[in-house]
C-alpha positions in Angstrom: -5.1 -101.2 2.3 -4.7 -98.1 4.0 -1.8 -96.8 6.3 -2.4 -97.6 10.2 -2.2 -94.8 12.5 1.3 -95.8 13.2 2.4 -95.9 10.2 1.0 -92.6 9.4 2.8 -91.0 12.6 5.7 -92.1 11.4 5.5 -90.9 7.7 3.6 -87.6 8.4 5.6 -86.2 11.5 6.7 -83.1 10.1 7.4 -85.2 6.9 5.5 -83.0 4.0 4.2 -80.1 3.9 1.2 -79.5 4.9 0.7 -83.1 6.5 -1.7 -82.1 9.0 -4.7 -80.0 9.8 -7.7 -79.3 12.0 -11.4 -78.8 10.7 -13.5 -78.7 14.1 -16.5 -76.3 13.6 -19.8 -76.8 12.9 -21.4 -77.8 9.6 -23.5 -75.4 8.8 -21.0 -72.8 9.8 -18.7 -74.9 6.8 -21.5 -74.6 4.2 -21.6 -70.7 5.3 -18.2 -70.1 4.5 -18.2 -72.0 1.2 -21.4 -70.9 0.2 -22.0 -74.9 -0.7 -24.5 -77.5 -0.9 -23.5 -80.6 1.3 -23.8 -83.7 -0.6 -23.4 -85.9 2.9 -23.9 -84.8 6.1 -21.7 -87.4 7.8 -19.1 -84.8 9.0 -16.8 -85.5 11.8 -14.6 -82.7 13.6 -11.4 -83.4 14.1 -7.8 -81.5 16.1 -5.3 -83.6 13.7 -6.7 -84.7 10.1 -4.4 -86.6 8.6 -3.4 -88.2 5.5 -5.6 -91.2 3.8 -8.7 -89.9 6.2 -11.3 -89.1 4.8 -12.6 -85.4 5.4 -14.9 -82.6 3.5 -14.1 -80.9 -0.1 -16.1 -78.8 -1.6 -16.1 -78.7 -5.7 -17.8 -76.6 -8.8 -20.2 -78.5 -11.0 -21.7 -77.8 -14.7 -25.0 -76.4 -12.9 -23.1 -73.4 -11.0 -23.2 -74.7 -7.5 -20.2 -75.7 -5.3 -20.8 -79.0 -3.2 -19.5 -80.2 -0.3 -19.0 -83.9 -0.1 -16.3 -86.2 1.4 -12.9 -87.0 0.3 -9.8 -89.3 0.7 -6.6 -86.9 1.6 -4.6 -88.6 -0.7 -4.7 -88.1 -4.6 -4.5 -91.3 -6.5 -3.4 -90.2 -10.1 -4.1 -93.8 -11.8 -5.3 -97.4 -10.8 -3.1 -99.3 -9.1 -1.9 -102.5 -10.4 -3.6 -105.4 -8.9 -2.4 -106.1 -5.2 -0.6 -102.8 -4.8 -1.3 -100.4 -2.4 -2.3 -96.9 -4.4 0.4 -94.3 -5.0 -1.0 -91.4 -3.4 -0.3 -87.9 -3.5 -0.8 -85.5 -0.3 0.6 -82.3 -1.8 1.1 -80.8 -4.9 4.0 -78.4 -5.5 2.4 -75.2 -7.6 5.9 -75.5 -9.7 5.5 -78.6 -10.4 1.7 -78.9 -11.8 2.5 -77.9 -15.4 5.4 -81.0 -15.3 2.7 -83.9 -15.2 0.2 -84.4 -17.3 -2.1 -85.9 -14.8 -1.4 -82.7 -13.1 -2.3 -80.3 -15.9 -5.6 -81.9 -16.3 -6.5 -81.5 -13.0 -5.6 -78.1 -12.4 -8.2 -77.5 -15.9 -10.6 -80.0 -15.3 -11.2 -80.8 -11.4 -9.9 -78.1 -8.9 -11.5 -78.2 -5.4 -11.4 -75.9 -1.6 -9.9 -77.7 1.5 -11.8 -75.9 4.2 -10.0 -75.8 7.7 -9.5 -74.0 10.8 -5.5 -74.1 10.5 -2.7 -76.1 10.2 0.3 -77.8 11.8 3.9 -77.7 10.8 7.2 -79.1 12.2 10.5 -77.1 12.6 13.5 -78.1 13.9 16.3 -80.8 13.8 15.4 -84.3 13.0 14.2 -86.3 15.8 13.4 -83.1 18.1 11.3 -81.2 15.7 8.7 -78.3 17.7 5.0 -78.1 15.9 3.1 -75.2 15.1 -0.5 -74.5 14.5 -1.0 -71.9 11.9 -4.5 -69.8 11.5 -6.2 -67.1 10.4 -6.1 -64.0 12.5 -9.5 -63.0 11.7 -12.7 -65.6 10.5 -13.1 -69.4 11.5 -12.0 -70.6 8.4 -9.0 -70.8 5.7 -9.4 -72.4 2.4 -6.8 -74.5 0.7 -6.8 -74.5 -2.9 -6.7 -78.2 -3.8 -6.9 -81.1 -7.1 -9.5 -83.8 -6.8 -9.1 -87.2 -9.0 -12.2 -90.0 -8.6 -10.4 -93.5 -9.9 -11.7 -97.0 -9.1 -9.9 -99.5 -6.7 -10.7 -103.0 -5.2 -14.3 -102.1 -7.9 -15.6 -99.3 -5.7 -14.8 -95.3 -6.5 -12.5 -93.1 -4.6 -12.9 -89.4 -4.4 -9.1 -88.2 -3.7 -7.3 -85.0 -3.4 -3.8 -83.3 -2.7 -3.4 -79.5 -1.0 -1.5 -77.5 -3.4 2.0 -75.9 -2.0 3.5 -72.8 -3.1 6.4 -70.4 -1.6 6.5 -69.8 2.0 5.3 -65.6 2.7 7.4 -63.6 5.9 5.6 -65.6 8.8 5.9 -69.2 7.7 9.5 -69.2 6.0 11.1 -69.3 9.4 8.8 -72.3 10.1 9.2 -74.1 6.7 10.5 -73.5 2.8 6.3 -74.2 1.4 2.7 -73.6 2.5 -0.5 -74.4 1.5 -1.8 -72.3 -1.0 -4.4 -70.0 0.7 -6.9 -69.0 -1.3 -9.1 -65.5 -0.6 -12.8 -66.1 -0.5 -13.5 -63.9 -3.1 -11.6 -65.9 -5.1 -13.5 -69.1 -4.4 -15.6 -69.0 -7.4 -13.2 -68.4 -10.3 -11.3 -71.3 -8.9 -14.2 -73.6 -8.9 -15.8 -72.3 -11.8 -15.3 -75.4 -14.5 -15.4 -72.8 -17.1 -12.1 -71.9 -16.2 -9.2 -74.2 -17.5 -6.4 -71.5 -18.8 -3.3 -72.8 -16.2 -1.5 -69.7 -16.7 -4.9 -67.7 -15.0 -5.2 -70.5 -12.2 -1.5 -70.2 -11.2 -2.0 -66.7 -10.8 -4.4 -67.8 -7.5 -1.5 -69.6 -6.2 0.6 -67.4 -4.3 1.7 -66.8 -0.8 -1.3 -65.7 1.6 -0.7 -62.2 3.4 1.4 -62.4 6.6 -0.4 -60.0 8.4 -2.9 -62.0 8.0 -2.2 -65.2 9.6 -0.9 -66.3 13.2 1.6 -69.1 14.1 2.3 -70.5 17.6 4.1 -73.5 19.7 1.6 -76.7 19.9 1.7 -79.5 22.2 3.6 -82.2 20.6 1.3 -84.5 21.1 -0.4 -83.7 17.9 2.4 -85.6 16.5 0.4 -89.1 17.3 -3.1 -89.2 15.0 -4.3 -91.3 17.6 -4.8 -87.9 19.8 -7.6 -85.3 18.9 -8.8 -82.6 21.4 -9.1 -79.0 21.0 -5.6 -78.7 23.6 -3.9 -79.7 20.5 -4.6 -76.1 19.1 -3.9 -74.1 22.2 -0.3 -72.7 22.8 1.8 -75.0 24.5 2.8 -74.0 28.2 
């Protein structure tokens, strides 16, 4: 079973970090900014993705490509026991990936992009906390460097992943102590290339994204509810 919506606004209000996100453009403006193949075209935009929904990744294969496809936001390390819910896994601390195995073989073995447009973040006291949207200043798209884990439950395959988290840069350390780990598109390839599996190399790529190169503002706070999604949740809040 998968969380309910209430459940999940409960859980994910301002809860981890990064908890929420919105990927709203157009598909073939994704594949663009990937440079990927789509392996299924049954995309649907959305103001306030949330955990356990499923939602775009692109990954590297053998034959050199990158390919788009969807995913569970939720990495599931190992099969549950029978009747339990999965453990799931929405973010991955970058200082903590060398820690756990099941880490360490992901980071070398299956590594994959988050695209979105931004993301939201919570500050303030418990109980009266004031969201942000965070985006890029310039382009459509950020990409969030991410780990991927397929495991079968309940006899069918899941395609999971968690958004990697790293130190907070000037902008988004008054907001919150992480981030997402932003990575630049020029180094897309290296960190899908399956080739690649030195950690020491890969954990170079996760590092705080330029300030100057991002913008943060005051949301509505009704993007605290996954039951809303329109595109007033990413304009600044009056």
């Amino acid at each position: 079973m998968f969380p309910t919506s209430a459940i999940l606004t409960e859980l994910y209000k301002g809860a981890v970090m990064c908890g929420r996100y919105a990927l709203y453009e157009e598909l073939d403006k994704l594949n663009d900014f990937l440079n990927a193949i789509e392996r299924d075209g049954d995309y649907e935009p959305s103001y306030n993705v949330a955990p356990s929904q499923i939602v775009p990744v692109a990954v590297g294969s053998k034959d050199g490509n990158r390919y788009l496809g969807p995913m569970n936001w939720g990495f599931i390390p190992f099969p549950p026991k029978k009747d339990h819910r999965p453990f799931r896994v929405i973010n991955t601390r970058d200082d903590s990936i060398m820690k756990k195995p099941f880490w360490k073989k992901a980071l070398q073995e299956r590594r994959c992009i988050v695209p979105i447009n931004g993301f939201y973040e919570w500050k303030g006291p418990k109980g009266n906390k004031t969201p942000y949207y965070i985006h890029a200043r310039e382009g459509v798209f950020l990409g969030l460097a991410g780990l991927w884990s397929e495991i079968r439950t309940e006899g069918d395959d899941h395609a999971t992943f968690s958004i990697i988290t790293t130190s907070p840069n000037e902008l988004m350390e008054d907001i919150h102590d992480r981030m997402p780990a932003i990575l630049h598109p020029s180094e897309f390839e290296w960190w899908l290339d399956r080739d690649h599996d030195d950690p020491a190399e890969l954990l170079e790529l996760l590092r705080p994204y330029p300030s100057e190169a991002m913008e943060a503002y005051i949301v509505s706070k009704a993007v605290g509810n996954v039951r809303n999604d329109n595109p007033e949740l990413v304009q600044p809040a009056s």
